[in-house]
C-alpha positions as CSV (number, residue, x, y, z in Angstrom):
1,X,-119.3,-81.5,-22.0
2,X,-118.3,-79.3,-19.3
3,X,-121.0,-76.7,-19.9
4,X,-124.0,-79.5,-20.1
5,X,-123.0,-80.3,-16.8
6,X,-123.3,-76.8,-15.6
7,X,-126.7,-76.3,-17.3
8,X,-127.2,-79.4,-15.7
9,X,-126.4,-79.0,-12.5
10,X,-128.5,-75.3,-12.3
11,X,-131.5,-76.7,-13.5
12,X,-131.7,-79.0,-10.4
13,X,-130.6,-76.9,-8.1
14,X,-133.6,-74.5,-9.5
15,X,-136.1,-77.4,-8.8
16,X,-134.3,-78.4,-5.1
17,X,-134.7,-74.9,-4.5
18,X,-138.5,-74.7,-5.8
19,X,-138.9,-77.8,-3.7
20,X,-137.8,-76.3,-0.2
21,X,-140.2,-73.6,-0.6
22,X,-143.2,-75.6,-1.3
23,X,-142.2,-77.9,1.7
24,X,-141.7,-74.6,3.7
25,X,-145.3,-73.7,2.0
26,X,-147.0,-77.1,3.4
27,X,-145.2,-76.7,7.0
28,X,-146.3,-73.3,7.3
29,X,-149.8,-74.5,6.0
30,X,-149.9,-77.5,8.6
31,X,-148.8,-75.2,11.1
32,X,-151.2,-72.6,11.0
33,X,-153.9,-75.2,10.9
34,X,-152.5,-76.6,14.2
35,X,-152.4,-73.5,15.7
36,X,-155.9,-72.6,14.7
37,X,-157.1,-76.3,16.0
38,X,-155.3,-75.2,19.2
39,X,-157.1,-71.6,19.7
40,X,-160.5,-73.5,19.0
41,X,-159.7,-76.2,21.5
42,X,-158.7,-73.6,23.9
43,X,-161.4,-71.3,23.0
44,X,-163.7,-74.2,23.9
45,X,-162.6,-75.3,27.4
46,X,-162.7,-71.6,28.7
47,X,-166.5,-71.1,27.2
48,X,-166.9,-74.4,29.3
49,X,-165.2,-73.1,32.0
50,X,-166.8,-70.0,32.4
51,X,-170.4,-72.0,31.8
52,X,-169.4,-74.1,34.7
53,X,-168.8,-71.1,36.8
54,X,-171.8,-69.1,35.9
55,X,-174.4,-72.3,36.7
56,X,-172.1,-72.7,40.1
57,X,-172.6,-69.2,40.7
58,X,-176.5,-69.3,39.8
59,X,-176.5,-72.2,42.0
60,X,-174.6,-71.0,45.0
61,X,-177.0,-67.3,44.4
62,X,-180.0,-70.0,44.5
63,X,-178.7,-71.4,47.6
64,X,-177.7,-68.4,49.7
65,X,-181.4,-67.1,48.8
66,X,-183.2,-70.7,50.0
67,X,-181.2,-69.8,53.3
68,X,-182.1,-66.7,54.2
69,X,-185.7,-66.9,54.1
70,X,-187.6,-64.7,55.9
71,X,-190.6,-64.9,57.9
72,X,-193.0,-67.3,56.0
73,X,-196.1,-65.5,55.1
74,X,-199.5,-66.1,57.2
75,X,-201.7,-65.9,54.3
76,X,-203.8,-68.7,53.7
77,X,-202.4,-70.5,50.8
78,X,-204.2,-73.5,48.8
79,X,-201.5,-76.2,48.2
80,X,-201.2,-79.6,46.8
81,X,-199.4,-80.7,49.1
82,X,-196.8,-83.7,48.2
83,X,-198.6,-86.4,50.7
84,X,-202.2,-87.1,50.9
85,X,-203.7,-85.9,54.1
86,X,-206.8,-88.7,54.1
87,X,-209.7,-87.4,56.2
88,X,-213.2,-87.7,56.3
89,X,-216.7,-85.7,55.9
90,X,-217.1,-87.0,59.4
91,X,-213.6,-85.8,60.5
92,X,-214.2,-82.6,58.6
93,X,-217.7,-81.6,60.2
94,X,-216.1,-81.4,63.7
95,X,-212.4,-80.6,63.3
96,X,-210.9,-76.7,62.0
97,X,-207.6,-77.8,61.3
98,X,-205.5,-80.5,61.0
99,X,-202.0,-80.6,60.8
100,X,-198.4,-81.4,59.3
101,X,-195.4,-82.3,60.8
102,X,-192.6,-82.1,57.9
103,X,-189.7,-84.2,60.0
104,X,-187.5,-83.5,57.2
105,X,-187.7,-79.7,57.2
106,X,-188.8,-79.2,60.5
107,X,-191.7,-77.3,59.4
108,X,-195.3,-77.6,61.3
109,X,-198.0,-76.4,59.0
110,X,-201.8,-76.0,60.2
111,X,-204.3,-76.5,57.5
112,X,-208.0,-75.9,57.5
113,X,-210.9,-76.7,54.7
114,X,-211.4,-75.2,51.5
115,X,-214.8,-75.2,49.3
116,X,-214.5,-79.3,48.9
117,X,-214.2,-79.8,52.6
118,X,-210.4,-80.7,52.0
119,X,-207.6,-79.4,54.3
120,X,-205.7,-77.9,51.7
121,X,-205.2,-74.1,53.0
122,X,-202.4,-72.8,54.9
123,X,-203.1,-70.7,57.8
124,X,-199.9,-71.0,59.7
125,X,-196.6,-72.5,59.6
126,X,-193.9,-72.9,62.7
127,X,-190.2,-73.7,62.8
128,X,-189.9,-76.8,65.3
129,X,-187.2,-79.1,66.2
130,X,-188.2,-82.9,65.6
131,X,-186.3,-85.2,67.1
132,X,-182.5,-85.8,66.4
133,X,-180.7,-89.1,65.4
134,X,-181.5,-92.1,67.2
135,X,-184.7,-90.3,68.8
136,X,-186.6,-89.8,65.7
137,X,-189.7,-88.1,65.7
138,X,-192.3,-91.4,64.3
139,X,-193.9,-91.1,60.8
140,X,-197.3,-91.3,60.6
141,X,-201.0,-90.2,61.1
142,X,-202.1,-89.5,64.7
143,X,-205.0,-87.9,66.6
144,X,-204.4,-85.3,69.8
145,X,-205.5,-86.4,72.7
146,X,-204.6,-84.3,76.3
147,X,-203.2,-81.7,76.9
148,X,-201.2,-80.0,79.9
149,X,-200.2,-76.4,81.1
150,X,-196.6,-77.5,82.2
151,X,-195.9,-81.3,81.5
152,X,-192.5,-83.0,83.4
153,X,-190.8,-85.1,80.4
154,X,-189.3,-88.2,80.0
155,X,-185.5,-86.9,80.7
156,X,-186.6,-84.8,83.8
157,X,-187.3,-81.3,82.4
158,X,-190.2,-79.0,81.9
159,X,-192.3,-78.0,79.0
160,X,-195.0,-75.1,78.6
161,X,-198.0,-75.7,76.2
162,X,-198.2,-79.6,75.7
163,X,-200.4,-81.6,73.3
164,X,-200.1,-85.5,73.0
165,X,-199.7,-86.1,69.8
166,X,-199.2,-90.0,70.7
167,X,-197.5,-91.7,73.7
168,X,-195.1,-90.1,75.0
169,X,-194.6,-87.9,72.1
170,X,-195.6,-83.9,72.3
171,X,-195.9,-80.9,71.1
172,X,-194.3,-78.7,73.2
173,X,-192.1,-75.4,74.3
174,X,-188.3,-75.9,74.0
175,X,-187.5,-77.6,77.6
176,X,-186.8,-76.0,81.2
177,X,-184.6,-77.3,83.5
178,X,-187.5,-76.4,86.3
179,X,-191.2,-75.4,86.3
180,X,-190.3,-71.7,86.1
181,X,-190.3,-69.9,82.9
182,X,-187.2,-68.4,83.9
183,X,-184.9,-71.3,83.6
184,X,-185.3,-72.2,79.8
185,X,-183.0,-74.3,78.1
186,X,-181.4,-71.4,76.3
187,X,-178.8,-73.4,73.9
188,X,-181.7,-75.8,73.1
189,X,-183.7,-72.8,72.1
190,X,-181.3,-71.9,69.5
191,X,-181.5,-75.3,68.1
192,X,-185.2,-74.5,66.3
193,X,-185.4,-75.5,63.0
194,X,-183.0,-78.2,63.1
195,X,-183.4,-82.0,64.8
196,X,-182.7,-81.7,68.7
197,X,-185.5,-83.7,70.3
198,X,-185.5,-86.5,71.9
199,X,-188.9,-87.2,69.5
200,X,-191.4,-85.0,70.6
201,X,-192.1,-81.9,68.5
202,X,-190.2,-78.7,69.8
203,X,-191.9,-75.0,69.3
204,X,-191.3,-71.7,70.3
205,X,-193.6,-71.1,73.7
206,X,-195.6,-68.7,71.1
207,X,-195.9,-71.2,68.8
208,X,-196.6,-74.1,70.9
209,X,-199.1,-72.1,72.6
210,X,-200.8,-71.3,69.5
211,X,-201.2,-74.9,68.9
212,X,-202.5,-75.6,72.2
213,X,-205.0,-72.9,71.9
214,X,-206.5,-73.7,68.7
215,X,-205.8,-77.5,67.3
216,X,-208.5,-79.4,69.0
217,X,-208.7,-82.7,71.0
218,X,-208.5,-85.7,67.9
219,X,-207.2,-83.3,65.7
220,X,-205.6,-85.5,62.9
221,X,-201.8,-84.7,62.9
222,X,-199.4,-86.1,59.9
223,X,-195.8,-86.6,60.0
224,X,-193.9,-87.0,56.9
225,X,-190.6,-86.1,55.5
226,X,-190.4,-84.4,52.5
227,X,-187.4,-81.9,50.9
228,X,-190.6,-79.2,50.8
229,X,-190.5,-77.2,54.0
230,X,-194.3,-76.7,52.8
231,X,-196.7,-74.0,51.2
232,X,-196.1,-71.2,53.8
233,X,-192.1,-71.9,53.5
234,X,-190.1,-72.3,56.6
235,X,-190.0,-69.3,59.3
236,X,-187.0,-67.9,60.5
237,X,-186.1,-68.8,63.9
238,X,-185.3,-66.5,66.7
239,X,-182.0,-66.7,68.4
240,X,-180.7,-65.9,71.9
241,X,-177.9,-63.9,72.7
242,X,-176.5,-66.4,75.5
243,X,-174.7,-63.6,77.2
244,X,-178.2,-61.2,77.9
245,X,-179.2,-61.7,80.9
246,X,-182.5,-62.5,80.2
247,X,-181.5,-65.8,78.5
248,X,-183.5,-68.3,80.7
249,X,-187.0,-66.9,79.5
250,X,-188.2,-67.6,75.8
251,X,-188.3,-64.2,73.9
252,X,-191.8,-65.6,72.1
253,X,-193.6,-66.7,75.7
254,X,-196.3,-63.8,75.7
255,X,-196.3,-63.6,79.5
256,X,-196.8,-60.5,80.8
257,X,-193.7,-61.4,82.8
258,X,-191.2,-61.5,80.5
259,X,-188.3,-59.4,80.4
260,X,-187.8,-59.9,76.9
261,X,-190.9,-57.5,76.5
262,X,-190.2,-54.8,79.0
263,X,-188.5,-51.9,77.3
């Protein structure tokens, strides 16, 4: 009896024995699975990751490029633009250009004809300052109409190269304080290319005087906000180093006069 139970008592603790192991088997089993779910999981969020921070990065490089633009090209360019420009064969026998006022960008672009008759082609494209909150620039089509040397505006200042646009909104150099091309509003200068007006259209004294040599009395003239600076691109601005001492005149103004000039 005694030795039954002995043979007994082995053969079970052979099979609890065999029975540990295959539970150790199946926890070892489950455990590498979980492990390998884990690496996956993890392997997962850094590809995501490092996606993420690649398409910021191409973003950022996409960015940084948009903002240092250089001078936009003077190339005539054909473009379709995002806005219809609606003239005439009537408006188009008399006129050169016509241009586009891009309140959004603070682009000016001057367009003349192509084969069609259509003003579709690039010639030149200005950085200007439209006007800022609460003095916005007005939307719309308009005609030119006259035109002054030095204008006084509304708030008491002085303007070089002005061209009615409508009312009592111009295009026009950055402001004076005083009819002397010596006492430009230097900081306001600086502001080109972003909204600082009080509505009128803001240019460089180059610039503006471009405009008032060439854009002709009824020229059409659109104004429109788009994110499209236009097809010429957005010129880079000039800047004045407020400590020079030539800081009252406009480095562009191409009087003979300027100290800007004079080596």
């Amino acid at each position: 009896m005694a030795k039954y139970t002995r043979n007994t008592n082995s053969r079970k603790y052979t099979k609890h024995q065999e029975m540990m192991k295959r539970r150790r088997a199946t926890t070892i089993i489950v455990l590498a699975i979980f492990v390998l779910i884990l690496a996956l999981i993890i392997k997962g969020c850094t590809s995501s990751t490092a996606k993420k921070k690649a398409a910021a990065e191409e973003a950022s490089r996409k960015a940084s490029s948009a903002e240092t633009t250089t001078e936009a090209s003077t190339e005539p360019v054909t473009y379709e633009r995002d806005i219809a420009f609606d003239t005439d064969a009537a408006y188009a026998s008399k006129h050169k250009y016509c241009v586009g006022v891009n309140r959004q960008e603070n682009v000016v672009t001057v367009y003349e004809k192509d084969s069609d008759g259509y003003y579709t082609v690039a010639v030149k494209a200005f950085a200007c300052s439209c006007g800022k909150a609460g003095s916005e620039t007005p939307l719309g089509t308009y005609t030119t109409a006259d035109k002054y040397e030095w204008l006084k505006m509304v708030d008491g200042t002085y303007a070089q190269y002005t061209l009615r646009i409508t009312d009592q909104i111009w295009f026009h150099s950055v402001p004076y304080t005083a009819k002397d091309k010596g006492a430009l509003e230097y900081d306001e200068f600086n502001k080109l290319g972003t909204s600082a007006s009080l509505g009128c259209v803001r240019l460089a004294a180059a610039d503006a005087k471009w405009i008032y040599d060439n854009v002709e009395w009824k020229s059409m003239v659109f104004i429109y906000d788009s994110e499209t600076p236009g097809p010429l691109g957005k010129p880079e601005t000039v800047k004045i180093d407020t400590n020079n001492k030539n800081k009252g005149w406009d480095p562009t103004d191409p009087d003979k006069a300027n100290p800007w000039a004079k080596k």
